[in-house]
CHARMM-style PDB file with segment names, atoms N, HN, CA, C and O in Angstrom:
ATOM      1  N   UNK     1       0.863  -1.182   0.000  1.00  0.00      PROA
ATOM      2  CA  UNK     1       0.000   0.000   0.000  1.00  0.00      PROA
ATOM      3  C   UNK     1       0.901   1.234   0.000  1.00  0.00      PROA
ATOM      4  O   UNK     1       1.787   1.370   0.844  1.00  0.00      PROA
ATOM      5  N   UNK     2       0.658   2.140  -0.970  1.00  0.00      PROA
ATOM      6  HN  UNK     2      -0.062   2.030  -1.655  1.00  0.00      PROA
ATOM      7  CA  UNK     2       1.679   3.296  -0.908  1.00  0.00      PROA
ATOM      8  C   UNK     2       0.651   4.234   0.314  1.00  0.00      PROA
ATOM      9  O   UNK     2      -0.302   4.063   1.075  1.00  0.00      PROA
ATOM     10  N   UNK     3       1.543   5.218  -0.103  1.00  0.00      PROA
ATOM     11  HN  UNK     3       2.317   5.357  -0.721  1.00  0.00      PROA
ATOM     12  CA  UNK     3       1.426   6.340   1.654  1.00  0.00      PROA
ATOM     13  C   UNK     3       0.308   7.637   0.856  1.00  0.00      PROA
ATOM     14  O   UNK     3       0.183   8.766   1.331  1.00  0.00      PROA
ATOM     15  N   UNK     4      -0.248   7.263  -0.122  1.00  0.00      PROA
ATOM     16  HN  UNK     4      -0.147   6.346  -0.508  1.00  0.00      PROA
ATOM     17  CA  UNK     4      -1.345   7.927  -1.098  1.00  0.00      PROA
ATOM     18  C   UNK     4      -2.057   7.138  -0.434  1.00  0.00      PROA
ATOM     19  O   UNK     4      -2.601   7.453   0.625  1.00  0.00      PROA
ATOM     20  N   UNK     5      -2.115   6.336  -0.825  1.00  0.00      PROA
ATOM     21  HN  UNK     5      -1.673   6.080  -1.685  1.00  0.00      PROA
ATOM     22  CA  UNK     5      -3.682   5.352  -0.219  1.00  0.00      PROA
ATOM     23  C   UNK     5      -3.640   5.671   0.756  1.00  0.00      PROA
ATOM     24  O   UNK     5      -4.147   6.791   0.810  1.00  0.00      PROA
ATOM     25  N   UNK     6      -3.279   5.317   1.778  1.00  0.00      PROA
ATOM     26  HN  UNK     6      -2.867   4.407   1.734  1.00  0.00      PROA
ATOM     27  CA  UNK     6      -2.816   5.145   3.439  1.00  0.00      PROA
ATOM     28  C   UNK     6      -3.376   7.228   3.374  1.00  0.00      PROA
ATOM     29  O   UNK     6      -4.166   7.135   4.313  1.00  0.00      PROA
ATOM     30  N   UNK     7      -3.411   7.789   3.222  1.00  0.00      PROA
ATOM     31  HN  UNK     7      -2.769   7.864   2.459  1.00  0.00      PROA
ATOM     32  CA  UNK     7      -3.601   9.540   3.249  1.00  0.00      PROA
ATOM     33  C   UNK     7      -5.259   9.408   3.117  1.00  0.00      PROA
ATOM     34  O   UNK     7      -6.115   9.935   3.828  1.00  0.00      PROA
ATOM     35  N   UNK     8      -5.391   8.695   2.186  1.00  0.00      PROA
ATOM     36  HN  UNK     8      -4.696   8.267   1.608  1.00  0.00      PROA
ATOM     37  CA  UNK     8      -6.979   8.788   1.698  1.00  0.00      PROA
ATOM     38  C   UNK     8      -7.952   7.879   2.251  1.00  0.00      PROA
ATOM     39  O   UNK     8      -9.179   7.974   2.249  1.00  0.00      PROA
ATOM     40  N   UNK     9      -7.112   6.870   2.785  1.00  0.00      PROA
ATOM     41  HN  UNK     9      -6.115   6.792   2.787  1.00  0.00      PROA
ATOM     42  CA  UNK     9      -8.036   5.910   3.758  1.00  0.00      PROA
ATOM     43  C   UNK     9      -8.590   6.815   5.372  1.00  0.00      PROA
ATOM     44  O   UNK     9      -9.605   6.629   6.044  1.00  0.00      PROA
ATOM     45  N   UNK    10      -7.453   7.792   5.569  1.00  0.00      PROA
ATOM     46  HN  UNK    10      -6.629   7.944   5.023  1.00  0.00      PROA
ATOM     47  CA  UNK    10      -7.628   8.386   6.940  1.00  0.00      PROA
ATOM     48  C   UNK    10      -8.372   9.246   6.367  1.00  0.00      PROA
ATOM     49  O   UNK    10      -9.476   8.743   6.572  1.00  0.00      PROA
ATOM     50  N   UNK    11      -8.553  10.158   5.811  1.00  0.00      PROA
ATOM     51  HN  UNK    11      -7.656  10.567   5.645  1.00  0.00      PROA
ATOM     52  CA  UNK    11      -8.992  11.283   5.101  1.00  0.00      PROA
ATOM     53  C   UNK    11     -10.011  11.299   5.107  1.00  0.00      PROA
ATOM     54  O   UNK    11     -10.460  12.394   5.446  1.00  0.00      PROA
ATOM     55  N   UNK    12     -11.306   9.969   4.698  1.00  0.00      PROA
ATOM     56  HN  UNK    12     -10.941   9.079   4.423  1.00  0.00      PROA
ATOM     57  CA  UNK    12     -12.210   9.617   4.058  1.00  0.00      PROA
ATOM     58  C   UNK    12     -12.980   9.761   5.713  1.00  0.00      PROA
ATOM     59  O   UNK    12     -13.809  10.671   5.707  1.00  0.00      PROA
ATOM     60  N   UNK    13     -12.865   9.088   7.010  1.00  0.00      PROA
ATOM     61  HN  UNK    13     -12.192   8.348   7.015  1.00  0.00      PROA
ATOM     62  CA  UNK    13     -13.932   9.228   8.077  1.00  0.00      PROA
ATOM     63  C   UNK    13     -14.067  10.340   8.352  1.00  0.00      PROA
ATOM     64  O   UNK    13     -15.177  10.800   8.623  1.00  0.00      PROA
ATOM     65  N   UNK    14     -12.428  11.405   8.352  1.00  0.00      PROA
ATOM     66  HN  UNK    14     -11.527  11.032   8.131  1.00  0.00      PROA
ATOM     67  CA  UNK    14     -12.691  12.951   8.650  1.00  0.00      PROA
ATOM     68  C   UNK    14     -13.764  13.723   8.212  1.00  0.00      PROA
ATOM     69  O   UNK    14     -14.432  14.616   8.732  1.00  0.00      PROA
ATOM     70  N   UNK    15     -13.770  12.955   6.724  1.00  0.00      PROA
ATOM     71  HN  UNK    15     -13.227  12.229   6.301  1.00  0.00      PROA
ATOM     72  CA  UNK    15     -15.479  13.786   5.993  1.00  0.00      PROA
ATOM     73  C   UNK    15     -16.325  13.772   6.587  1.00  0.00      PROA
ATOM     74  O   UNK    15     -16.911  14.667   7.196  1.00  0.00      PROA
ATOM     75  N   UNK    16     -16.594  12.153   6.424  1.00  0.00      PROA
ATOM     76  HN  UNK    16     -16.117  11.426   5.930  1.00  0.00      PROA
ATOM     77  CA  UNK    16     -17.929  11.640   7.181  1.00  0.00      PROA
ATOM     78  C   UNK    16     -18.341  12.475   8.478  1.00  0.00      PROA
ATOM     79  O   UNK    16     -19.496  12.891   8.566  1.00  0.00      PROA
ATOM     80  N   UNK    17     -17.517  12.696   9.366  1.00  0.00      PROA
ATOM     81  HN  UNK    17     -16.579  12.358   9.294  1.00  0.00      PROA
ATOM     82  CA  UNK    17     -17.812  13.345  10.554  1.00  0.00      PROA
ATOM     83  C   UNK    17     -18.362  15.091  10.446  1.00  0.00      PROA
ATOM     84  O   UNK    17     -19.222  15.750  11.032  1.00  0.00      PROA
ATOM     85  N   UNK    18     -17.164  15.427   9.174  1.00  0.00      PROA
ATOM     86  HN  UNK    18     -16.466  14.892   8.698  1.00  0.00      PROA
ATOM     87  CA  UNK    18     -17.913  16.872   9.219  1.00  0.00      PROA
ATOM     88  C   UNK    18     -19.008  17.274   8.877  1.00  0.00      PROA
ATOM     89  O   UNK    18     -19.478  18.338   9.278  1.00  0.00      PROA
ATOM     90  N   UNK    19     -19.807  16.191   7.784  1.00  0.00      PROA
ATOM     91  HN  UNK    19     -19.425  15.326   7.458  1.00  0.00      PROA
ATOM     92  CA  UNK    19     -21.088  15.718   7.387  1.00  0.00      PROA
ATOM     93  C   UNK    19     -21.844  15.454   8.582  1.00  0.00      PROA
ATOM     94  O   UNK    19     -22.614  16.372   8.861  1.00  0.00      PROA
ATOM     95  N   UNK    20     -21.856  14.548   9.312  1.00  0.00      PROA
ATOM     96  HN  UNK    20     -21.230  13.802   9.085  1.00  0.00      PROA
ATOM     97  CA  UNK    20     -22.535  14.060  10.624  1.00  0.00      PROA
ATOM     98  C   UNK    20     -22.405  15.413  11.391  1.00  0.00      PROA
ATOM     99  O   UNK    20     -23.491  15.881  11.735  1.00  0.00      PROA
ATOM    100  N   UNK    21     -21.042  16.306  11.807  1.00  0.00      PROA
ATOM    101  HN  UNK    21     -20.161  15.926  11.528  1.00  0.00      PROA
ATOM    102  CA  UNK    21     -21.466  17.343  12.356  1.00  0.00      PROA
ATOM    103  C   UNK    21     -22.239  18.389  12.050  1.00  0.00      PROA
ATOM    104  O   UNK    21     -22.891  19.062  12.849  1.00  0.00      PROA
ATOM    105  N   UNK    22     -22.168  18.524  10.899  1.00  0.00      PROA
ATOM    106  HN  UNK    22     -21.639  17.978  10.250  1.00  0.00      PROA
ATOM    107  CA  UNK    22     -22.986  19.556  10.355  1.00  0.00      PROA
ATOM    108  C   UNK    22     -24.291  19.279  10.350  1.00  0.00      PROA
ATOM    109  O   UNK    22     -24.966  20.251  10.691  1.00  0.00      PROA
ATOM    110  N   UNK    23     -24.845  18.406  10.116  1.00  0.00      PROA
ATOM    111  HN  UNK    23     -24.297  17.617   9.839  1.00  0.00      PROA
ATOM    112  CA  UNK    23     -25.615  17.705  10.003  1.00  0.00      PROA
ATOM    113  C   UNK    23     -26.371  17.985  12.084  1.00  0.00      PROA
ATOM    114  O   UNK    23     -27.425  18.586  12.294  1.00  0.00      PROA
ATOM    115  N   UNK    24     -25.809  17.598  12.817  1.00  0.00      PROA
ATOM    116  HN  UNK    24     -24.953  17.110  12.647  1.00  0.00      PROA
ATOM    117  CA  UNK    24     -26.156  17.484  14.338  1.00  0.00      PROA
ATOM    118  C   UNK    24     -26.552  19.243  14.699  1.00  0.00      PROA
ATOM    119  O   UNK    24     -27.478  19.620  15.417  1.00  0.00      PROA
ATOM    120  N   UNK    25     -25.521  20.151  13.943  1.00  0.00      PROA
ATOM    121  HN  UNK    25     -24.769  19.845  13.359  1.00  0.00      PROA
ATOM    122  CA  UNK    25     -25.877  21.696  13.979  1.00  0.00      PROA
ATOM    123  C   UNK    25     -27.082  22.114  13.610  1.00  0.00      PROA
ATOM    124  O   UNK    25     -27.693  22.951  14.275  1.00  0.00      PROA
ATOM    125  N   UNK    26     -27.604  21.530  12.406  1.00  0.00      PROA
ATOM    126  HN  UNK    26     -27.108  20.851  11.866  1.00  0.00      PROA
ATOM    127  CA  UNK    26     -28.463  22.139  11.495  1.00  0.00      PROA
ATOM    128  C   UNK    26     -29.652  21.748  12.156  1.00  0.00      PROA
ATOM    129  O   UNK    26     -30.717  22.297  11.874  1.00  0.00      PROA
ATOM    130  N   UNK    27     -29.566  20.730  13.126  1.00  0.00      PROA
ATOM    131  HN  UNK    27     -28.701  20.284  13.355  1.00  0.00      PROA
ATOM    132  CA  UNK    27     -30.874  20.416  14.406  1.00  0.00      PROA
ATOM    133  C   UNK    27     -30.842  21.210  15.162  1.00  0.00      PROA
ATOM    134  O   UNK    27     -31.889  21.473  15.752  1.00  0.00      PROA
ATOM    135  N   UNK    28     -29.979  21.729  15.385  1.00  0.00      PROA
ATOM    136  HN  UNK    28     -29.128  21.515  14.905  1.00  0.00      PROA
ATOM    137  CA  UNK    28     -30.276  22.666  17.143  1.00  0.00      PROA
ATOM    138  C   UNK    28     -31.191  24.102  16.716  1.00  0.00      PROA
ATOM    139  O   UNK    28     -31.334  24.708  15.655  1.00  0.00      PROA
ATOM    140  N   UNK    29     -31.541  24.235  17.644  1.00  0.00      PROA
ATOM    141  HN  UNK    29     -31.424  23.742  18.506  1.00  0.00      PROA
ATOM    142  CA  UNK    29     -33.000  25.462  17.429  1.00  0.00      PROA
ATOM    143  C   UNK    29     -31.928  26.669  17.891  1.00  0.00      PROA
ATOM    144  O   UNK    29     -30.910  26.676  18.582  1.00  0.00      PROA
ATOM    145  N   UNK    30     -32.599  27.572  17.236  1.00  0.00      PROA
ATOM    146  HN  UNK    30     -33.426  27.566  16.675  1.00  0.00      PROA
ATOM    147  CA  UNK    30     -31.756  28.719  17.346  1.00  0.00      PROA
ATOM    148  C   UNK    30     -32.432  29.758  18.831  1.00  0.00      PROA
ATOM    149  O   UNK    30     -33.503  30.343  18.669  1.00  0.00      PROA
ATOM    150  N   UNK    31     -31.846  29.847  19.893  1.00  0.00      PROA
ATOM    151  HN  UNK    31     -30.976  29.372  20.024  1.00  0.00      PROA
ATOM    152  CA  UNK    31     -32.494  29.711  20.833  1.00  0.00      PROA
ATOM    153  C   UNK    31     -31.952  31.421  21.547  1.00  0.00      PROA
ATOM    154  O   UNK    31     -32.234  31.754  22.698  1.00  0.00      PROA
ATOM    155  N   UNK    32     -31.244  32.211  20.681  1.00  0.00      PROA
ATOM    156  HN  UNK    32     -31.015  31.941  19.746  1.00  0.00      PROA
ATOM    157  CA  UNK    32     -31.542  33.719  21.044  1.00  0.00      PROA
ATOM    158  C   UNK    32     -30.116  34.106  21.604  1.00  0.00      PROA
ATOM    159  O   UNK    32     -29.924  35.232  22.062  1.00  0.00      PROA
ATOM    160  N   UNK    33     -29.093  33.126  21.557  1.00  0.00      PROA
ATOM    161  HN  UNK    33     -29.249  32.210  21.185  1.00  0.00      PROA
ATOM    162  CA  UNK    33     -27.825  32.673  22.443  1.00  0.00      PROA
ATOM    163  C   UNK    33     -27.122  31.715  21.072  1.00  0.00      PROA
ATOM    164  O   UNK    33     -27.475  30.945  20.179  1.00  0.00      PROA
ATOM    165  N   UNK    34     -25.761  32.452  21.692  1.00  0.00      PROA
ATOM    166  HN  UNK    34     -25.474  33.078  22.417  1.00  0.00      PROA
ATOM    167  CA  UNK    34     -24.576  30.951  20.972  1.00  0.00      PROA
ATOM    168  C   UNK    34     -24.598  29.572  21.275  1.00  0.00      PROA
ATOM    169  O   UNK    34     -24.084  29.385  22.378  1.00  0.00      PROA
ATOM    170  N   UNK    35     -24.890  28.795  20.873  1.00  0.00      PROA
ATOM    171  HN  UNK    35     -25.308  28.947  19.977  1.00  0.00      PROA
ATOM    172  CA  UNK    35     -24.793  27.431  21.566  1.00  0.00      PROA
ATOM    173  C   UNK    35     -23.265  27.161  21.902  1.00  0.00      PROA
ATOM    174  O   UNK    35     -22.978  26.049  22.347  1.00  0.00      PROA
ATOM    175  N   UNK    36     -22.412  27.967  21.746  1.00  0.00      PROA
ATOM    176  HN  UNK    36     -22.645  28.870  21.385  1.00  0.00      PROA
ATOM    177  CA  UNK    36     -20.666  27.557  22.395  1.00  0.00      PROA
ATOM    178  C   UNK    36     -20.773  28.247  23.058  1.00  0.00      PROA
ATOM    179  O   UNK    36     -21.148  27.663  24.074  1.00  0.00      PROA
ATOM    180  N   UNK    37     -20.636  30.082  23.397  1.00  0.00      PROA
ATOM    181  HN  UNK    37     -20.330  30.556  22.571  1.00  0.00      PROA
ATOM    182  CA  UNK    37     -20.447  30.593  24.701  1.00  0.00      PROA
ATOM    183  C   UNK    37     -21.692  31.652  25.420  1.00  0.00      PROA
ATOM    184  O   UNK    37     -21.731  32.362  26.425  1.00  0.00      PROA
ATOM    185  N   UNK    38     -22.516  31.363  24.459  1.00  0.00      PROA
ATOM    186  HN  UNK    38     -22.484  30.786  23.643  1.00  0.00      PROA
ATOM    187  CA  UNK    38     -23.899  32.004  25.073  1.00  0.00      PROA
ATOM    188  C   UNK    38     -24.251  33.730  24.830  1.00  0.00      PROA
ATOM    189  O   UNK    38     -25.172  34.413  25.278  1.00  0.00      PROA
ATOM    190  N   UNK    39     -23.194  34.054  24.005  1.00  0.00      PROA
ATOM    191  HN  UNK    39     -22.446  33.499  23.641  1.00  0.00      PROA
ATOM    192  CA  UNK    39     -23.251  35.483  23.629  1.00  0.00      PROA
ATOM    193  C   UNK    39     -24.760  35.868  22.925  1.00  0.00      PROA
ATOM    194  O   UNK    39     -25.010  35.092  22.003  1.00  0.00      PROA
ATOM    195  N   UNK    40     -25.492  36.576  23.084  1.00  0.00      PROA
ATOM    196  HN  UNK    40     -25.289  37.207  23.833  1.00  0.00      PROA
ATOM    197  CA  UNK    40     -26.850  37.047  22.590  1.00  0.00      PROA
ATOM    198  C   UNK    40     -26.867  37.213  21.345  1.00  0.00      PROA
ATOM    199  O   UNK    40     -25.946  37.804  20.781  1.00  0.00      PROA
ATOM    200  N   UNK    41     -27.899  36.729  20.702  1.00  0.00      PROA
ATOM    201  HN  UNK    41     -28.647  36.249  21.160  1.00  0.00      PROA
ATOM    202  CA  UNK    41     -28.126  36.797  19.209  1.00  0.00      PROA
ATOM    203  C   UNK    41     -29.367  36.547  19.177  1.00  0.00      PROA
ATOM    204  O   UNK    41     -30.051  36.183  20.134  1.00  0.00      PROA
ATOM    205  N   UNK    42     -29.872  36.810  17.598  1.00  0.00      PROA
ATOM    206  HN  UNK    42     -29.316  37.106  16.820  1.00  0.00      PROA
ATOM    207  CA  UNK    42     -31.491  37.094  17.274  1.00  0.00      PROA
ATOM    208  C   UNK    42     -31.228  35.638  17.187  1.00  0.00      PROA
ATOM    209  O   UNK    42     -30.308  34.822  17.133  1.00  0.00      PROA
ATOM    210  N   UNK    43     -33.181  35.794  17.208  1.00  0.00      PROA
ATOM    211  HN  UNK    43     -33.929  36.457  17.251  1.00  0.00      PROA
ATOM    212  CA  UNK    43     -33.577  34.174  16.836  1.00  0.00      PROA
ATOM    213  C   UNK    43     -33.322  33.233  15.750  1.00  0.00      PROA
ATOM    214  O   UNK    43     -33.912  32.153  15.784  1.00  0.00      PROA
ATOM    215  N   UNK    44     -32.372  33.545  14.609  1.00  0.00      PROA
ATOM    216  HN  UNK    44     -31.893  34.422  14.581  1.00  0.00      PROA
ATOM    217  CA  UNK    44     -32.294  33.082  13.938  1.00  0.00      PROA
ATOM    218  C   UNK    44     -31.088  32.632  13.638  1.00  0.00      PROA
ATOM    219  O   UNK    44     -31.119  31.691  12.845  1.00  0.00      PROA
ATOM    220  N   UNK    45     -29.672  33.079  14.104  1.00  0.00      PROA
ATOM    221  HN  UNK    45     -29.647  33.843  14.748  1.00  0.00      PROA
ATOM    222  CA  UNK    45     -28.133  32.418  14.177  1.00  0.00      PROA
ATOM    223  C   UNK    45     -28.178  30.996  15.336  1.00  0.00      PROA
ATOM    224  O   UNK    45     -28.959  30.762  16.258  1.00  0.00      PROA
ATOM    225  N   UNK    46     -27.157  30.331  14.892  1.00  0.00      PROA
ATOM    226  HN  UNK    46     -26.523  30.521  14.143  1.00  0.00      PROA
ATOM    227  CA  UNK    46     -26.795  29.462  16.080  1.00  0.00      PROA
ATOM    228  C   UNK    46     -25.796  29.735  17.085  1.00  0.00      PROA
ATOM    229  O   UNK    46     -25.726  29.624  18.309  1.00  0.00      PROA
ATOM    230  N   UNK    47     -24.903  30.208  15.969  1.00  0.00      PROA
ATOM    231  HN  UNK    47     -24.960  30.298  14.974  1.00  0.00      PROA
ATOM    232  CA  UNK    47     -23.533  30.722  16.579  1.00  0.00      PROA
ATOM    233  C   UNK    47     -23.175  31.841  16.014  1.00  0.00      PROA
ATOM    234  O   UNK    47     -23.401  32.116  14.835  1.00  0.00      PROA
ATOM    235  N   UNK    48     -22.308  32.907  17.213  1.00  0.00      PROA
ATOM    236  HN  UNK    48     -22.125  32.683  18.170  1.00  0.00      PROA
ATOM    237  CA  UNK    48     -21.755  33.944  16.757  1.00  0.00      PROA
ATOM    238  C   UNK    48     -20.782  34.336  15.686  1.00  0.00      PROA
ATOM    239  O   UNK    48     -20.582  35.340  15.003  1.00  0.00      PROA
ATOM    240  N   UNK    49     -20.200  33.008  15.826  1.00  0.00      PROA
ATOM    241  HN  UNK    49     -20.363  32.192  16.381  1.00  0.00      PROA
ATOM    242  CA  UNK    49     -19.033  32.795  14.816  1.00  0.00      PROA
ATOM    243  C   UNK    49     -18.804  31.722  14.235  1.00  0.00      PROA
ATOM    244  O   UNK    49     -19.227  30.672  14.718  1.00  0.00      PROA
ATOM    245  N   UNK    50     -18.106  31.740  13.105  1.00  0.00      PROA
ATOM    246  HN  UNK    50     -17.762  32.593  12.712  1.00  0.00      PROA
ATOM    247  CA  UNK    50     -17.320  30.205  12.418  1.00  0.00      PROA
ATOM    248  C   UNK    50     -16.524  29.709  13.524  1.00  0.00      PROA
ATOM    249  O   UNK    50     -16.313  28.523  13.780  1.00  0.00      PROA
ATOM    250  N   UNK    51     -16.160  30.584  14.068  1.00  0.00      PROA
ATOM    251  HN  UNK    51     -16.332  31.547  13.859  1.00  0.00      PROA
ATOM    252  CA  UNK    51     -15.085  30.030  15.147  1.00  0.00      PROA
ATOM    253  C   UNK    51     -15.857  29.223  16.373  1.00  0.00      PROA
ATOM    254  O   UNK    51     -15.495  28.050  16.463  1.00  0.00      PROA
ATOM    255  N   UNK    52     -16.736  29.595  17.216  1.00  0.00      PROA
ATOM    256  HN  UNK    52     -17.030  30.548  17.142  1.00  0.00      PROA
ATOM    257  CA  UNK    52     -17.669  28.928  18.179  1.00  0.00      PROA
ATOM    258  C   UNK    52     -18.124  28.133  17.534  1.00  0.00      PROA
ATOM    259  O   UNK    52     -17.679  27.128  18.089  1.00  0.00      PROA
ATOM    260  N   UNK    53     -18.981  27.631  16.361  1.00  0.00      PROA
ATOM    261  HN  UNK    53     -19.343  28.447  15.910  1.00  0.00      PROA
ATOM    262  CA  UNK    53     -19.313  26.980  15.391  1.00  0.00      PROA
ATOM    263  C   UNK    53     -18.395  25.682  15.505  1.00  0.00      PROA
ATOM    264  O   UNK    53     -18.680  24.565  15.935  1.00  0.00      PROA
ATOM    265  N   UNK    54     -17.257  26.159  15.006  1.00  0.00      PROA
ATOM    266  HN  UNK    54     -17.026  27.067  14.656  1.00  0.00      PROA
ATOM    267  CA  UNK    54     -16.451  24.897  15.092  1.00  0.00      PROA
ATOM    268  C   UNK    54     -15.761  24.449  16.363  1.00  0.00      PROA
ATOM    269  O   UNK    54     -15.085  23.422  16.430  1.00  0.00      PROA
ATOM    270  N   UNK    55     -15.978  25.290  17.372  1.00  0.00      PROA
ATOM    271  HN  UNK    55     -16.527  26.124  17.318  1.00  0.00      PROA
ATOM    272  CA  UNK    55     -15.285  24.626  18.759  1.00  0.00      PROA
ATOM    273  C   UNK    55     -16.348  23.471  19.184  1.00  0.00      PROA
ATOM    274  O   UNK    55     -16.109  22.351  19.635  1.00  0.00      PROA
ATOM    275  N   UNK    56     -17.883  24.233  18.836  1.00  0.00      PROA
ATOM    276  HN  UNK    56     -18.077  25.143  18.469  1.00  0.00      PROA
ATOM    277  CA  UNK    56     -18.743  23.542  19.049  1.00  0.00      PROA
ATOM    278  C   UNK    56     -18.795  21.822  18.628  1.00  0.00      PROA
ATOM    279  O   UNK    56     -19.039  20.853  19.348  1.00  0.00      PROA
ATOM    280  N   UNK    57     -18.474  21.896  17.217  1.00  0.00      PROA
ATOM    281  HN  UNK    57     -18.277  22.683  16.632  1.00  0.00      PROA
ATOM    282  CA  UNK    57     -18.276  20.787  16.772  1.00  0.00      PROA
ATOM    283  C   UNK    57     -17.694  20.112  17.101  1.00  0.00      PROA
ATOM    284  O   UNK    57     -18.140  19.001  17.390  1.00  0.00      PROA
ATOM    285  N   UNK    58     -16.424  20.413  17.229  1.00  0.00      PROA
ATOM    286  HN  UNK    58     -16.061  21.315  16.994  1.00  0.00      PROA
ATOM    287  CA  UNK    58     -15.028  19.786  17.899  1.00  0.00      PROA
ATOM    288  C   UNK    58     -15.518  18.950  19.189  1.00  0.00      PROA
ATOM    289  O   UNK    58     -15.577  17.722  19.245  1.00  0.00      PROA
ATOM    290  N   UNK    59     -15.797  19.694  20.030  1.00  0.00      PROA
ATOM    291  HN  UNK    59     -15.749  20.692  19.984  1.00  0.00      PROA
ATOM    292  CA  UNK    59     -16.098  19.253  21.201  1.00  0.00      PROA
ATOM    293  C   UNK    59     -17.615  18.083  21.824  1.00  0.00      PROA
ATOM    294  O   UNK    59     -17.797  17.516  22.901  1.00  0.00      PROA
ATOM    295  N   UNK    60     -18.423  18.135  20.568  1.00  0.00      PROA
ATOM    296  HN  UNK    60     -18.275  18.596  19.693  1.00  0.00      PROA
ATOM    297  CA  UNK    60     -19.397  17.571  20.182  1.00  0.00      PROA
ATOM    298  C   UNK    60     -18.923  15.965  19.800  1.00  0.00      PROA
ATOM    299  O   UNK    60     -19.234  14.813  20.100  1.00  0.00      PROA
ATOM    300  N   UNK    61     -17.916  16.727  18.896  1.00  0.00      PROA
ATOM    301  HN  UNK    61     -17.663  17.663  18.652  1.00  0.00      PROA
ATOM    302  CA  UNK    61     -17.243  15.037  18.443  1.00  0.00      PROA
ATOM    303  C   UNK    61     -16.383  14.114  19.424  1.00  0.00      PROA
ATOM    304  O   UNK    61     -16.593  12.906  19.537  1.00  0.00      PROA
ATOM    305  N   UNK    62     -15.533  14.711  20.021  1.00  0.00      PROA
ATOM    306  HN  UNK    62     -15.363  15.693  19.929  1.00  0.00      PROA
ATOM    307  CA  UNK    62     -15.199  14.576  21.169  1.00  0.00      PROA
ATOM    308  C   UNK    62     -15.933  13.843  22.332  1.00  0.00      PROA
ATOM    309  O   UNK    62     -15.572  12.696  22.597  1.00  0.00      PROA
ATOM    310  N   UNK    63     -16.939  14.424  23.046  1.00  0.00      PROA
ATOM    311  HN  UNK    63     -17.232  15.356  22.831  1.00  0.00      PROA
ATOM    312  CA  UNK    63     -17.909  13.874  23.305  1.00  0.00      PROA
ATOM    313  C   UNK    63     -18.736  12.646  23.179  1.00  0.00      PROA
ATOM    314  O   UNK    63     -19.168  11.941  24.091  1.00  0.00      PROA
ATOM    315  N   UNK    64     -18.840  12.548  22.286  1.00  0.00      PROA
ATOM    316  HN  UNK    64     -18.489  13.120  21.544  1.00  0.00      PROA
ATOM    317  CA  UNK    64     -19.519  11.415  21.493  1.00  0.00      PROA
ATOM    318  C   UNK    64     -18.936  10.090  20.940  1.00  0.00      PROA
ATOM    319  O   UNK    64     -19.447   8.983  20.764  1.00  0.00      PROA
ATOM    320  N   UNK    65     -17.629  10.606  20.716  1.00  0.00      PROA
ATOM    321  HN  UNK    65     -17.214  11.505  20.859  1.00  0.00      PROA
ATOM    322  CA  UNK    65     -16.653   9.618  20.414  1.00  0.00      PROA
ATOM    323  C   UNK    65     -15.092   9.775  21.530  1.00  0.00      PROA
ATOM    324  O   UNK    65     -14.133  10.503  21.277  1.00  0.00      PROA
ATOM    325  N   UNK    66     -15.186   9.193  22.314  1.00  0.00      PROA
ATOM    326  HN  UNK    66     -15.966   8.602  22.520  1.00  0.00      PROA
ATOM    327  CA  UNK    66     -14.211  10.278  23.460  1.00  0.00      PROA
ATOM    328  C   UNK    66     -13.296   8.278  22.994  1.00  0.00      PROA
ATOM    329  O   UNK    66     -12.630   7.931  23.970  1.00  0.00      PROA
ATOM    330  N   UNK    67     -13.264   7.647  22.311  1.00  0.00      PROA
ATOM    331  HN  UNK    67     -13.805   7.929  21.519  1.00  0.00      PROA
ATOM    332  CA  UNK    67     -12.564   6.552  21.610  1.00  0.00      PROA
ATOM    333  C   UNK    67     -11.234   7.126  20.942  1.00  0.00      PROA
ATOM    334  O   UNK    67     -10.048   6.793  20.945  1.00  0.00      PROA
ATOM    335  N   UNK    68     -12.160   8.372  20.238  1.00  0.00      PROA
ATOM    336  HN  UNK    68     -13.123   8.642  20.235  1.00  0.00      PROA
ATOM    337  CA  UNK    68     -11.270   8.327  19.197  1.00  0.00      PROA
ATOM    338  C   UNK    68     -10.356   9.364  18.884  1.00  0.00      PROA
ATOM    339  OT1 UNK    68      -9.588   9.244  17.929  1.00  0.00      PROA
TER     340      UNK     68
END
């Protein structure tokens, strides 16, 4: 197996997950607040930022898979 394959074999669950995370975001109700640090926002954002956004995720995955 060259070290191409071996790149794209790891590569390939990383997707999957950002799919599944995104996916777990696009459920949460937008509730007037950041869902990472609670900063105030209208009813219609989740998060303040790309950045909380993705800590969110991070830590979601984490969570859920604390394996891996």
């Amino acid at each position: 197996m060259s070290d191409a394959d071996h790149t794209e074999e790891q590569s390939e669950p990383n997707g999957q997950d950002r799919v599944v995370g995104a996916m777990h975001i696009a459920t949460l109700k937008p509730k007037g607040a950041c869902w990472y640090c609670n900063q105030p926002l209208d009813n219609i954002r989740r998060f303040c930022s790309k950045t909380c956004a993705d800590d969110y995720r991070i830590e979601e995955e984490a969570f859920n898979n604390p394996s891996a």
